[in-house]
C-alpha positions as CSV (number, residue, x, y, z in Angstrom):
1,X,0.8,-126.7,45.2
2,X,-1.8,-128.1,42.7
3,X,-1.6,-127.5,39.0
4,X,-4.2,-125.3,38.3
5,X,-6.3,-124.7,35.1
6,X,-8.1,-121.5,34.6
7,X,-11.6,-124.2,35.1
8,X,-10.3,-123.5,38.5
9,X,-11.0,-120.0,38.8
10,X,-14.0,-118.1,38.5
11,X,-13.1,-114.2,36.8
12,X,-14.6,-110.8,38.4
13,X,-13.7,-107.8,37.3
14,X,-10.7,-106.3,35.3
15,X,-8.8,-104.5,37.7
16,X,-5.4,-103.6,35.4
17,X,-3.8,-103.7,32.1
18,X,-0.1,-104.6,30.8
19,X,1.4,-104.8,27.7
20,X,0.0,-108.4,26.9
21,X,-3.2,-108.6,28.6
22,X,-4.9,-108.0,31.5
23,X,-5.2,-108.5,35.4
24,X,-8.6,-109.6,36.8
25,X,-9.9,-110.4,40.1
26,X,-10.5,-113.7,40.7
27,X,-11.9,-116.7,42.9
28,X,-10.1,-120.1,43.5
29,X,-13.4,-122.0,43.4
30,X,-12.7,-125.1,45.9
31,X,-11.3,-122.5,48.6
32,X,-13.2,-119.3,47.9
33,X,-9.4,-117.5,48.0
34,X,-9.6,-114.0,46.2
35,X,-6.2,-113.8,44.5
36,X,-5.5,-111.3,41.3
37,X,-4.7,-113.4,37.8
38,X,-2.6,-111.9,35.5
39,X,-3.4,-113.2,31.7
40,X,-1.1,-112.9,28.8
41,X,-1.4,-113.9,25.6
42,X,0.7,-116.1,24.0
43,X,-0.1,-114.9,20.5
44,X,1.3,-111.3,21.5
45,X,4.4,-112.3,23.3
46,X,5.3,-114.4,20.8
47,X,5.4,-111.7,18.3
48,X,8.1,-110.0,20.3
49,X,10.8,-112.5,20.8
50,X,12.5,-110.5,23.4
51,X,9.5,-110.5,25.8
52,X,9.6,-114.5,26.2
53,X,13.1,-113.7,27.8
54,X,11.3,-110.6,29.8
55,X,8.8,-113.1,31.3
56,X,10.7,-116.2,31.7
57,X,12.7,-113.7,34.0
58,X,9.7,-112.0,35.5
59,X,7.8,-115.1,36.9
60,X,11.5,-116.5,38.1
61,X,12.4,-114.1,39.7
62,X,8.9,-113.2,41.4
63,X,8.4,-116.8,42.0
64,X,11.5,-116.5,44.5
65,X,10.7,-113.3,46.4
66,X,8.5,-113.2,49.7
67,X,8.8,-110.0,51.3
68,X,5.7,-108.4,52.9
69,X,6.6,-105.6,51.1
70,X,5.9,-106.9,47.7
71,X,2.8,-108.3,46.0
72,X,3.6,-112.2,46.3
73,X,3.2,-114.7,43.1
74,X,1.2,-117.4,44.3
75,X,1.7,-119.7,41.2
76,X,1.6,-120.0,37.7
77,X,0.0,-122.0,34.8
78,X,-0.8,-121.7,31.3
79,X,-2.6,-123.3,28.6
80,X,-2.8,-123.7,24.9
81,X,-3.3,-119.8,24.4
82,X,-2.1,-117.6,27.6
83,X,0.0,-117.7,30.8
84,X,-1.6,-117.3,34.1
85,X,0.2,-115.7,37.1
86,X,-1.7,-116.2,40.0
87,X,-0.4,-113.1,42.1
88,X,-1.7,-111.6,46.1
89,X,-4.5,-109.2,45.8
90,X,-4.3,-105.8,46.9
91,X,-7.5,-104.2,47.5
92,X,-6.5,-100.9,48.2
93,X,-5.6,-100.3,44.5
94,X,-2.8,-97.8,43.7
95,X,-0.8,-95.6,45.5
96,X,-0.9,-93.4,42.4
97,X,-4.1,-93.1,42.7
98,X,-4.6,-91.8,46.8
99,X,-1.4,-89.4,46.1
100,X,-3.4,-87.7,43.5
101,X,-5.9,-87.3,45.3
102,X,-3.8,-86.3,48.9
103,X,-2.2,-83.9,46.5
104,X,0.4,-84.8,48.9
105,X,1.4,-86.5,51.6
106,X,2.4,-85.5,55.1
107,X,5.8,-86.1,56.1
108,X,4.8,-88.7,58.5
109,X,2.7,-90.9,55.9
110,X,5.3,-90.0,53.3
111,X,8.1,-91.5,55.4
112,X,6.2,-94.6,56.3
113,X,5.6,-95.2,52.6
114,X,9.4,-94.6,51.6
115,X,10.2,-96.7,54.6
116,X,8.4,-99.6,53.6
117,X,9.4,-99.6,49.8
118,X,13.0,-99.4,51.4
119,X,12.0,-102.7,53.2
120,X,11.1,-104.3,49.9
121,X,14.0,-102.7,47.9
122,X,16.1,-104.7,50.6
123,X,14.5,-107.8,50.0
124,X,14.9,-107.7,46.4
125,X,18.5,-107.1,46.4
126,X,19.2,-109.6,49.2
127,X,18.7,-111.7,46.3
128,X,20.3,-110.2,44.0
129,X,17.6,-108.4,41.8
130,X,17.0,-104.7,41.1
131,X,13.3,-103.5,40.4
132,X,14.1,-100.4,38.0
133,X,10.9,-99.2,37.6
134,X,9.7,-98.0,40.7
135,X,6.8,-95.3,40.6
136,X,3.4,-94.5,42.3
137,X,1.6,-96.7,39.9
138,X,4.0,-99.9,40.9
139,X,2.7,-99.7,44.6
140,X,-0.3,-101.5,45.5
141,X,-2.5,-100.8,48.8
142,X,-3.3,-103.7,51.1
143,X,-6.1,-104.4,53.1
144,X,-4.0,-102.9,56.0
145,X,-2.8,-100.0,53.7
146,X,0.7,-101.4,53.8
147,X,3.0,-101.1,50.5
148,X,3.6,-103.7,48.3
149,X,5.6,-103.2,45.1
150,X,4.0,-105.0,41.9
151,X,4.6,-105.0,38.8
152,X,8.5,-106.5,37.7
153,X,8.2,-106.7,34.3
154,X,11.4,-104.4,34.2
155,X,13.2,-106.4,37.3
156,X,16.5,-108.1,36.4
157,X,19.0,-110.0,38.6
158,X,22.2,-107.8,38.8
159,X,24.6,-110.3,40.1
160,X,27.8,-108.2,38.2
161,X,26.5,-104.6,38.9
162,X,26.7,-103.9,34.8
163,X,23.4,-103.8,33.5
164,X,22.9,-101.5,30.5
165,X,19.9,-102.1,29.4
166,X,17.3,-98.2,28.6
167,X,14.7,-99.0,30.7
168,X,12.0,-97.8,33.6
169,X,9.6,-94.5,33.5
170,X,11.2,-91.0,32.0
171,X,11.0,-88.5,35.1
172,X,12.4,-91.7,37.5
173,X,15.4,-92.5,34.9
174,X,18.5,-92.1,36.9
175,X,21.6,-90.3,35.3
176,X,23.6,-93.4,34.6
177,X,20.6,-94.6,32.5
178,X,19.9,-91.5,30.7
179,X,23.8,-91.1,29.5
180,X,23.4,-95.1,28.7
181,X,26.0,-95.8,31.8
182,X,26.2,-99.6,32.9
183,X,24.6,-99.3,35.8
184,X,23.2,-101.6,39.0
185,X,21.1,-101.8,41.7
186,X,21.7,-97.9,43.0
187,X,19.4,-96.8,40.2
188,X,16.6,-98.0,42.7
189,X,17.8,-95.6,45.5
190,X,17.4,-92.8,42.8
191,X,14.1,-93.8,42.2
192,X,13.9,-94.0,45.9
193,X,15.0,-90.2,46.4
194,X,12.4,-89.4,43.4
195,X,9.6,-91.0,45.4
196,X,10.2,-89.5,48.4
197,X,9.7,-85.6,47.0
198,X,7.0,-86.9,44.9
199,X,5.3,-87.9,47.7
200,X,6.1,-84.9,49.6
201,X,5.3,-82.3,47.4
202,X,2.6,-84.2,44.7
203,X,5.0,-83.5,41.7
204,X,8.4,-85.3,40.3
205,X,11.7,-83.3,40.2
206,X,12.0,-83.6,37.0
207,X,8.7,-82.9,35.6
208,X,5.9,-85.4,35.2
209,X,5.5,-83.8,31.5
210,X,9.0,-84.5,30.9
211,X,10.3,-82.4,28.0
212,X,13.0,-82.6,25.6
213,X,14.9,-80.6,28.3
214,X,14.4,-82.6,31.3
215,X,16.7,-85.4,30.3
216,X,19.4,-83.0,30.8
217,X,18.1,-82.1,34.1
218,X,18.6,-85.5,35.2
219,X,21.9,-85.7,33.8
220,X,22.8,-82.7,35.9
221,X,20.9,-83.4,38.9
222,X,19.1,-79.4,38.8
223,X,16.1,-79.5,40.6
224,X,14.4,-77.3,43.8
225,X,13.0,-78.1,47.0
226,X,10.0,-76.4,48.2
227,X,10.3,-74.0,51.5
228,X,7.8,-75.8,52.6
229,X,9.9,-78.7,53.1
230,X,11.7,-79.3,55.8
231,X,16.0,-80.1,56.8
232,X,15.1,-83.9,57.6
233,X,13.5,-84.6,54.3
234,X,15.6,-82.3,52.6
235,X,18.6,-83.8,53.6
236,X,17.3,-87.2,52.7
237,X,16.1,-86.5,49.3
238,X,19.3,-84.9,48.5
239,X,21.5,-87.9,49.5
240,X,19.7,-90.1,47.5
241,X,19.4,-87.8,44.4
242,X,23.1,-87.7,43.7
243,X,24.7,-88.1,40.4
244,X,27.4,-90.5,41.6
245,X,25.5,-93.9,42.2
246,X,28.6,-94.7,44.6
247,X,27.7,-91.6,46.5
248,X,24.5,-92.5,47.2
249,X,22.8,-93.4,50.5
250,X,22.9,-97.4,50.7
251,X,19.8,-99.3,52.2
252,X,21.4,-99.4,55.3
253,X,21.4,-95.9,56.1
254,X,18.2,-94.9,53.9
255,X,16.9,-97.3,57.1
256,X,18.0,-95.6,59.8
257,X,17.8,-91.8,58.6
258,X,16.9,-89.3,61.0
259,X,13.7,-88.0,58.5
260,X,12.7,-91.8,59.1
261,X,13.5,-92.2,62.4
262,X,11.6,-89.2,63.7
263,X,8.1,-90.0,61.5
264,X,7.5,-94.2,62.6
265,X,6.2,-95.4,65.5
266,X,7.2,-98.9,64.6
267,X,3.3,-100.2,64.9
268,X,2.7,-100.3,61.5
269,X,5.4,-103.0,60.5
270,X,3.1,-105.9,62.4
271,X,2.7,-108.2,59.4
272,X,1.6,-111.8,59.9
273,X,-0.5,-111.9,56.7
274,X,1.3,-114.8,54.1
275,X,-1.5,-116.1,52.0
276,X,-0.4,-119.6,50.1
277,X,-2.9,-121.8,48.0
């Protein structure tokens, strides 16, 4: 791969913001390739030592992932002021922002969305990493209206099982988290189980407001289903939102649950798409 400069890129529009800059869309010039560049600012990182760890780790780890089912890192660069991530565009924006808008989703969209995060989960801790902040706003849309997670600026390799750090979005915190538990990557099946109702019924468990009250919530697992809801999701929300993270469904079975089973056809897991520069 070339070493790029950001000569080599022509900027469009802003299309998202993180804590140290911002993500535009973008055109590698001698190829006409539309890609999404992230652009952070040295200046800022550098006042908050612990985020040069946080990104060293970031573009590491994302630099070794490729999984369909997560928004690939096509190269990296930086220059006297910023660092440049060269990442996979996702034109069909946030899932965030389609579930608000759905209100909610039927169980058979619901469960190919769940199933295809649970594909990229898989990936992610083949090798060893945990995301910890999975959420509607961390799934991008492609093209094809497949998922891809974005976004790892909490992700971590776990290779001990015994991380501790207070991290990820307050009505997604697991229990182990909240009561400041080592913890590992079964924190991202509880986000998992907090996707799936969230995408079933357009609201969290736990309350998007999240009160002063709702961290005890967590910490003792009381939530209700709708009615409306039926056995098969039920069931599979229930088995992942357990307090226990040994208790929990594993990959494996969150794969092969009857809920997920019942609601895919298998045609939308064609996926030749694997853009390189």
């Amino acid at each position: 791969m070339k070493n790029f400069t950001i000569d080599d890129f022509e900027l469009g529009k802003p299309i998202g913001r993180g804590k140290f800059g911002q993500v535009w869309l973008a055109r590698e010039k001698s190829r006409n390739f539309i890609v999404a560049l992230k652009i952070m600012k040295k200046a800022e990182i550098a006042a908050e030592p612990k985020s040069v760890k946080q990104i060293r780790r970031e573009i590491e780890l994302h630099s070794n992932l490729d999984s369909p089912f997560i928004v690939k890192m096509l190269g990296h660069f930086h220059d006297k002021y910023n660092i440049y991530c060269i990442l996979e565009y996702a034109n069909g924006g946030e899932l965030f922002h389609l579930l608000r808008a759905e209100e909610k989703f039927s169980d058979k969209i619901a469960a190919r969305y769940i199933f295809q995060v649970a594909m990229g989960l898989k990936d992610m801790h083949k090798i060893g990493a945990i995301h910890r902040d999975l959420k509607p706003e961390n799934l991008l849309l492609g093209s094809d209206r497949r998922i891809k997670i974005c976004d790892l600026g909490w992700a971590v390799y776990d290779m001990d099982g015994r991380r501790n750090t207070f991290c990820g979005t307050s009505e997604y915190l697991s229990p182990e988290i909240i009561e400041n538990d080592s913890y590992s990557k079964s924190v991202d099946l509880w986000c998992l189980g907090v996707l799936a109702y969230e995408f079933l019924t357009g609201n969290t468990p736990f309350s998007r407001s999240f009160t002063n009250s709702s961290p005890n919530l967590i910490s003792a697992v009381k939530y209700s289903i709708p009615s409306y809801i039926g056995e098969l999701a039920k069931d599979f929300i229930q088995r992942l939102l357990v307090k226990d993270p040994k208790e929990r469904m594993n990959l494996q079975d969150v794969l092969m649950h009857p809920w997920l089973i019942k609601n895919l056809d298998g045609s939308f897991l064609k996926y030749d798409s694997n853009p390189k520069l």
